[in-house]
N, C-alpha and C positions, 0 to 999 in steps of 0.2 A: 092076469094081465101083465104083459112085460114093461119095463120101466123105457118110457119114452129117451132115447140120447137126444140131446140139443146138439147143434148142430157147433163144434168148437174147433177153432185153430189155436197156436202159438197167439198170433198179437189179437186174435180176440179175449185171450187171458191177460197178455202185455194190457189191453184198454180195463180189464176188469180190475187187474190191480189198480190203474192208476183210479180208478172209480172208489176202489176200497179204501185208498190210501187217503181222496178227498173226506171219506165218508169220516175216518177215525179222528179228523182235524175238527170235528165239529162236538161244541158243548152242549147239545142235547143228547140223552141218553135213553130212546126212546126201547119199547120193549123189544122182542128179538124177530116177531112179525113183522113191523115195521119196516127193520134194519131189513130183512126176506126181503122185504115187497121192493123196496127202495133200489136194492144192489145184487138178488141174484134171479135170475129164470128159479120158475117153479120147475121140478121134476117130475114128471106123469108118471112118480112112482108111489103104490100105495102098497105098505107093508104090510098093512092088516089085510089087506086081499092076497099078498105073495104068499104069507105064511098064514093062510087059513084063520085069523086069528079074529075073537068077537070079541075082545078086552075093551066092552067100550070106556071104561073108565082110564085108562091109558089115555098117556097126553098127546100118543101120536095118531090118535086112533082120530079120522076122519081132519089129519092135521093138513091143509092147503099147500104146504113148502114140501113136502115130500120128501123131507130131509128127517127122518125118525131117528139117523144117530146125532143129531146136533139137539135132541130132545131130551131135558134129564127126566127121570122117574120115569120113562116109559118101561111095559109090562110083557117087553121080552121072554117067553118060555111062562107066562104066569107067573114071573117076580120079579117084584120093582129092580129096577137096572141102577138109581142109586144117580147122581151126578154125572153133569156132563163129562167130569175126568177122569170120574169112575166108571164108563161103561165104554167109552168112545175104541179104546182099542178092541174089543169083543164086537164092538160094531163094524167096524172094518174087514171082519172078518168072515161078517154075516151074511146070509144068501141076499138079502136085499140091495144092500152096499154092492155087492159083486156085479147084480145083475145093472145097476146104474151105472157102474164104470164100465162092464163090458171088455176090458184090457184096454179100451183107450187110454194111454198115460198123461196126454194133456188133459183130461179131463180127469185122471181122478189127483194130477199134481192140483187142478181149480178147487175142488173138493178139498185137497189137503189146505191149500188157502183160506177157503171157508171156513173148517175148521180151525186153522192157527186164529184167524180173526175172529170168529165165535169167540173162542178160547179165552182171549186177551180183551175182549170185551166185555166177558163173566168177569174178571179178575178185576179191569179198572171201575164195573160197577161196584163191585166188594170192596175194594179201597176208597171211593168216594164215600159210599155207606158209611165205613168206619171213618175215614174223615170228617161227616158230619156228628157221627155218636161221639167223638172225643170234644173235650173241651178242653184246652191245656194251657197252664198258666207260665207265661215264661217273661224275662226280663228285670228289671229291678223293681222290686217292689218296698215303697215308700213303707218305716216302720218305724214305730215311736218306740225307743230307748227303753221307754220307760213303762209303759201301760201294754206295750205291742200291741197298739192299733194299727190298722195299713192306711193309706192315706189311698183314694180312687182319685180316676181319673177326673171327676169334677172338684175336688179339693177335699171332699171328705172324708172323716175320720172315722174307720169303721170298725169293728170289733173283729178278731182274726176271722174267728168261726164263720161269721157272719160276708165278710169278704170271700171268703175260700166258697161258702154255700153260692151264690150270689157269678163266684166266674168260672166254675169249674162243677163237674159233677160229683165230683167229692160230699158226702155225709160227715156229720158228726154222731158218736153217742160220747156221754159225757162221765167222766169217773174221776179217779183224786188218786194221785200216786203216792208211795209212801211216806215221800219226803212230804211234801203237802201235809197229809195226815198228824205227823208229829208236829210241824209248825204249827195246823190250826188246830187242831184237837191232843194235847199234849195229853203223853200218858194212854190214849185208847189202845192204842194197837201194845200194853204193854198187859190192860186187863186182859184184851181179847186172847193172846197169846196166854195168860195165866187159867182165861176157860177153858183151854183147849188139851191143857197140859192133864192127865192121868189122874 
Protein backbone atom coordinates (compact mmCIF):
# COMPACT_ATOMS: atom_id res chain seq x y z
CA UNK A 1 0.00 0.00 0.00
CA UNK A 2 1.49 3.40 -0.93
CA UNK A 3 1.54 6.09 1.71
CA UNK A 4 -1.46 8.41 1.09
CA UNK A 5 0.11 12.61 0.47
CA UNK A 6 -2.22 15.10 2.21
CA UNK A 7 -3.00 17.43 0.24
CA UNK A 8 -0.23 20.74 1.47
CA UNK A 9 0.63 24.31 0.35
CA UNK A 10 3.20 26.90 1.76
CA UNK A 11 0.47 28.76 4.11
CA UNK A 12 -1.19 25.54 4.94
CA UNK A 13 2.16 25.00 6.83
CA UNK A 14 2.39 28.87 7.57
CA UNK A 15 -1.38 27.88 9.61
CA UNK A 16 0.33 24.53 10.99
CA UNK A 17 2.83 26.33 12.65
CA UNK A 18 0.99 29.04 13.98
CA UNK A 19 -1.26 25.94 15.39
CA UNK A 20 2.12 24.22 16.78
CA UNK A 21 3.38 27.31 18.08
CA UNK A 22 -0.45 27.76 20.19
CA UNK A 23 0.03 24.21 21.10
CA UNK A 24 3.71 24.43 22.87
CA UNK A 25 2.20 27.56 25.06
CA UNK A 26 0.11 25.22 26.95
CA UNK A 27 0.85 23.63 30.55
CA UNK A 28 -0.36 20.30 29.89
CA UNK A 29 1.72 17.72 28.77
CA UNK A 30 -0.25 15.29 27.39
CA UNK A 31 1.27 11.94 25.72
CA UNK A 32 2.55 12.15 22.04
CA UNK A 33 -1.11 10.48 20.63
CA UNK A 34 -2.79 13.22 21.90
CA UNK A 35 -0.45 15.94 20.88
CA UNK A 36 -0.91 13.50 16.95
CA UNK A 37 -4.65 13.70 17.28
CA UNK A 38 -4.82 17.42 18.38
CA UNK A 39 -2.26 19.09 15.66
CA UNK A 40 -1.27 16.94 12.75
CA UNK A 41 -3.41 14.76 9.72
CA UNK A 42 -2.85 11.03 10.10
CA UNK A 43 -0.66 9.63 7.24
CA UNK A 44 -2.29 6.52 5.35
CA UNK A 45 1.13 5.21 5.74
CA UNK A 46 1.62 1.81 7.35
CA UNK A 47 5.26 0.58 7.70
CA UNK A 48 4.76 -2.60 8.75
CA UNK A 49 2.78 -3.26 5.51
CA UNK A 50 5.72 -1.22 3.17
CA UNK A 51 8.36 -3.39 4.63
CA UNK A 52 6.69 -6.61 4.91
CA UNK A 53 7.25 -6.55 8.53
CA UNK A 54 5.01 -8.87 11.41
CA UNK A 55 7.06 -7.34 14.56
CA UNK A 56 4.01 -7.20 16.29
CA UNK A 57 5.67 -6.12 19.37
CA UNK A 58 7.08 -3.07 17.80
CA UNK A 59 5.69 0.27 18.98
CA UNK A 60 4.86 1.20 15.56
CA UNK A 61 3.32 -1.86 14.57
CA UNK A 62 -0.50 -1.14 13.92
CA UNK A 63 0.41 2.59 15.28
CA UNK A 64 -2.73 5.18 14.06
CA UNK A 65 -0.31 8.40 13.32
CA UNK A 66 1.60 6.69 10.61
CA UNK A 67 4.61 8.52 11.64
CA UNK A 68 7.11 5.18 12.76
CA UNK A 69 10.06 7.60 12.72
CA UNK A 70 8.65 9.91 15.41
CA UNK A 71 8.41 6.38 17.43
CA UNK A 72 11.32 5.31 19.82
CA UNK A 73 12.10 1.60 20.24
CA UNK A 74 10.51 0.59 17.21
CA UNK A 75 11.87 -2.73 15.52
CA UNK A 76 13.36 -1.74 12.37
CA UNK A 77 15.32 -4.67 10.55
CA UNK A 78 14.38 -6.94 13.81
CA UNK A 79 16.37 -4.49 16.24
CA UNK A 80 15.14 -2.16 18.62
CA UNK A 81 15.90 1.37 16.96
CA UNK A 82 16.88 2.89 20.50
CA UNK A 83 15.43 6.74 21.05
CA UNK A 84 13.77 9.00 19.21
CA UNK A 85 17.38 10.93 18.70
CA UNK A 86 18.90 7.86 18.19
CA UNK A 87 17.27 6.49 15.20
CA UNK A 88 15.48 9.60 13.59
CA UNK A 89 18.23 10.18 11.04
CA UNK A 90 18.35 6.48 9.75
CA UNK A 91 14.73 7.11 9.51
CA UNK A 92 14.77 9.71 7.16
CA UNK A 93 16.53 7.76 5.12
CA UNK A 94 14.18 4.82 5.17
CA UNK A 95 11.94 3.49 2.23
CA UNK A 96 8.88 4.54 4.25
CA UNK A 97 9.87 8.14 5.01
CA UNK A 98 10.68 8.53 1.37
CA UNK A 99 7.67 7.20 0.12
CA UNK A 100 5.58 9.89 2.45
CA UNK A 101 7.48 12.69 1.23
CA UNK A 102 7.49 11.60 -2.32
CA UNK A 103 10.05 14.76 -3.22
CA UNK A 104 7.43 17.09 -2.16
CA UNK A 105 9.69 19.75 -0.15
CA UNK A 106 6.78 21.49 1.53
CA UNK A 107 5.87 18.61 2.85
CA UNK A 108 8.68 17.02 4.07
CA UNK A 109 10.17 20.74 5.50
CA UNK A 110 6.09 19.95 7.85
CA UNK A 111 7.58 16.70 8.59
CA UNK A 112 10.92 18.30 9.58
CA UNK A 113 8.72 20.63 11.93
CA UNK A 114 7.00 17.78 13.34
CA UNK A 115 9.95 16.32 14.17
CA UNK A 116 11.83 19.57 15.53
CA UNK A 117 8.60 19.93 17.80
CA UNK A 118 8.41 16.18 18.69
CA UNK A 119 11.91 16.58 19.46
CA UNK A 120 11.83 19.57 21.96
CA UNK A 121 8.75 18.25 23.51
CA UNK A 122 10.76 14.84 24.59
CA UNK A 123 13.32 17.25 26.07
CA UNK A 124 10.97 19.79 27.88
CA UNK A 125 9.09 16.53 29.25
CA UNK A 126 12.71 15.18 30.56
CA UNK A 127 13.44 18.48 32.18
CA UNK A 128 10.08 18.82 33.90
CA UNK A 129 10.76 15.14 35.14
CA UNK A 130 13.92 16.06 36.63
CA UNK A 131 12.49 19.31 37.95
CA UNK A 132 10.02 17.50 40.00
CA UNK A 133 12.86 14.58 41.13
CA UNK A 134 15.08 17.47 42.61
CA UNK A 135 14.42 18.99 45.72
CA UNK A 136 16.90 21.85 46.43
CA UNK A 137 17.68 23.83 49.19
CA UNK A 138 18.56 27.38 48.62
CA UNK A 139 18.72 30.78 50.54
CA UNK A 140 19.53 31.59 54.12
CA UNK A 141 19.12 29.19 56.40
CA UNK A 142 18.46 30.09 60.01
CA UNK A 143 21.47 28.42 62.45
CA UNK A 144 22.13 28.31 65.93
CA UNK A 145 25.86 29.17 66.78
CA UNK A 146 25.95 26.97 69.03
CA UNK A 147 24.00 23.52 69.04
CA UNK A 148 23.50 23.95 64.80
CA UNK A 149 20.01 23.56 64.71
CA UNK A 150 18.14 25.43 61.60
CA UNK A 151 15.34 27.32 62.55
CA UNK A 152 11.98 26.29 59.71
CA UNK A 153 9.83 28.13 58.45
CA UNK A 154 7.25 27.95 61.32
CA UNK A 155 9.73 28.92 63.91
CA UNK A 156 11.06 25.69 64.69
CA UNK A 157 14.22 24.52 66.00
CA UNK A 158 15.31 21.46 64.26
CA UNK A 159 18.21 19.25 64.40
CA UNK A 160 20.57 19.61 60.89
CA UNK A 161 20.06 15.97 59.82
CA UNK A 162 16.67 16.12 60.58
CA UNK A 163 15.88 19.58 58.56
CA UNK A 164 18.14 18.42 55.41
CA UNK A 165 15.96 14.83 55.66
CA UNK A 166 12.80 16.69 55.88
CA UNK A 167 13.48 19.52 52.61
CA UNK A 168 15.64 17.99 50.27
CA UNK A 169 16.28 14.41 49.10
CA UNK A 170 19.52 14.04 50.75
CA UNK A 171 20.20 10.94 53.34
CA UNK A 172 22.16 10.53 56.15
CA UNK A 173 24.41 7.55 57.38
CA UNK A 174 25.98 8.43 60.46
CA UNK A 175 29.90 7.87 61.58
CA UNK A 176 32.39 9.93 63.99
CA UNK A 177 35.51 11.65 62.53
CA UNK A 178 38.76 11.33 64.03
CA UNK A 179 38.79 14.51 65.74
CA UNK A 180 35.56 13.54 67.57
CA UNK A 181 37.05 10.24 68.52
CA UNK A 182 40.02 11.63 70.43
CA UNK A 183 37.75 14.28 72.28
CA UNK A 184 35.12 11.70 73.21
CA UNK A 185 36.84 8.47 73.54
CA UNK A 186 40.53 9.53 74.56
CA UNK A 187 43.28 7.16 73.87
CA UNK A 188 41.13 4.56 71.47
CA UNK A 189 42.36 5.26 68.33
CA UNK A 190 45.97 5.15 70.10
CA UNK A 191 45.14 1.09 71.40
CA UNK A 192 43.61 0.39 68.11
CA UNK A 193 46.64 1.68 66.16
CA UNK A 194 48.85 -0.36 68.79
CA UNK A 195 46.64 -3.77 67.59
CA UNK A 196 47.34 -3.23 64.37
CA UNK A 197 51.05 -2.69 64.63
CA UNK A 198 53.26 -6.14 63.82
Amino acid sequence: MSAKKPALDLDGLINDLQGFIEFSFREDYGSLQEWIDETINRLDCRCWETMHCSEINCPAYKNECGRCWLIAGTMCGGEIQGKFAEKYHSCTTCKVYRQVIDGDRVLRLREQVIALIHSLRLRQRELIETRSELKILSGLLPICMSCKKIRDDQGYWNQLEAYIHNNSEARFTHGICPDCIDELYPGIMDRQNDRQKP
